[in-house]
C-alpha positions in Angstrom: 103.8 147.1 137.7 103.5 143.1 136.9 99.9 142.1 136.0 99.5 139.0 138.2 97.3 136.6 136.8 93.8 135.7 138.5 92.0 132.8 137.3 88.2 132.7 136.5 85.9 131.1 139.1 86.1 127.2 138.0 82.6 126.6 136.1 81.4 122.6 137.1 78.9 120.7 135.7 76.3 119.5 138.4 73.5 117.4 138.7 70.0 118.3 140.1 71.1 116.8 143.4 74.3 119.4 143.4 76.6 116.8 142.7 79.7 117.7 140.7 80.3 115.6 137.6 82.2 117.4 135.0 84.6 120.7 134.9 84.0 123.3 132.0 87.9 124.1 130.1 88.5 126.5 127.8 90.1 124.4 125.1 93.8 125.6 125.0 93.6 124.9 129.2 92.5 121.5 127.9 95.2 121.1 124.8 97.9 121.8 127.5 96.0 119.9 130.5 96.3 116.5 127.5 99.9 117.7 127.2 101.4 117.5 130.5 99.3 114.5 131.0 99.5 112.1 127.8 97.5 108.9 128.3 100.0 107.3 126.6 102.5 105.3 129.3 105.1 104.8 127.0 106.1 108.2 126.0 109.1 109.7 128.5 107.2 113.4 128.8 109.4 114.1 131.5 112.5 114.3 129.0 113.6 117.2 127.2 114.3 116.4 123.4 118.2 116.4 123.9 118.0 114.1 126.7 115.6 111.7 125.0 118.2 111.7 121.7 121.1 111.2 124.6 119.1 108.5 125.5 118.1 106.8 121.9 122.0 106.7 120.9 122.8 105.5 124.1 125.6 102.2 124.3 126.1 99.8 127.0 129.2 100.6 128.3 132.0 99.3 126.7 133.6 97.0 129.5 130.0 96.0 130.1 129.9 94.9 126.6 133.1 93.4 125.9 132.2 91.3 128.8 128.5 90.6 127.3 130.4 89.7 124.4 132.8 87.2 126.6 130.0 85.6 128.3 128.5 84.8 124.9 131.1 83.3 123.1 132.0 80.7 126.3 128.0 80.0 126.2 128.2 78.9 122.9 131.7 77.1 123.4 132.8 75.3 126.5 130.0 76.4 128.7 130.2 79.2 131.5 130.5 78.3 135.0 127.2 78.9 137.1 128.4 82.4 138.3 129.3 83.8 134.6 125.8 82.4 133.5 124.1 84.2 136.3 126.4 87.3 135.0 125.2 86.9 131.5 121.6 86.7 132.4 122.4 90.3 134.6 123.9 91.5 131.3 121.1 90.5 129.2 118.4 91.7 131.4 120.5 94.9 131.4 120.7 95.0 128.0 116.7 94.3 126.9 115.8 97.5 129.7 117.9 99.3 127.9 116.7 98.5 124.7 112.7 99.1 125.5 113.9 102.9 127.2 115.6 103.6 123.6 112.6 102.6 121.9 110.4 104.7 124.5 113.0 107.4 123.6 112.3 107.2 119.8 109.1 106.8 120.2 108.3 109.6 122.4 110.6 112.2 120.0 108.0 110.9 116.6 105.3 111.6 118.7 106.7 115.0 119.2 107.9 115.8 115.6 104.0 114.4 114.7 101.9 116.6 117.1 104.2 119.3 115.8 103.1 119.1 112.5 99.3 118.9 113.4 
């Protein structure tokens, strides 16, 4: 037969006017309460490890960045036209959000590989 699993009655920490101010945890419920929940922003804990390598090695396409690469060289020569600047600037913007989720990537997978060792 399965064993289900039933909780313990939630112990809370109360004031003398019966107010509820704290929660008791047992401290592995806590360690993996802190784990789903990292207070850190910037790490991608939604990601598995594969996905957040995929996502460190990721390119901008390569039409995208042949035409990046275009859009450069005429704004450093004879000047783009008003629409291929306003590309460039999409392209560039493109580019930097990219850039920040690779570093999230990276960053999130040290984090990993350093909680692991602790």
């Amino acid at each position: 037969m399965d064993a289900t699993f039933t909780p313990k009655p939630v112990q809370y920490l109360v004031e003398e006017d019966g107010q509820r101010v704290g929660v008791v945890l047992k401290w592995e419920d806590y360690q993996k309460l802190c784990a789903t929940h990292p207070a850190d922003p910037d790490l991608l804990v939604s990601l598995s490890d594969a996905e957040l390598e995929a996502l460190a090695d990721s390119v901008l396409a390569p039409r995208q960045q042949e035409r990046l690469s275009d859009l450069l060289r005429r704004n450093h020569g004879e000047g783009p036209s008003a629409d291929e600047e306003r590309e460039l600037e999409r392209l560039l913007e493109r580019f930097d959000h990219m850039n920040v989720l690779k570093v999230r990537a990276m960053y999130t997978l040290q984090q990993r590989k350093t909680s692991e060792i602790q």
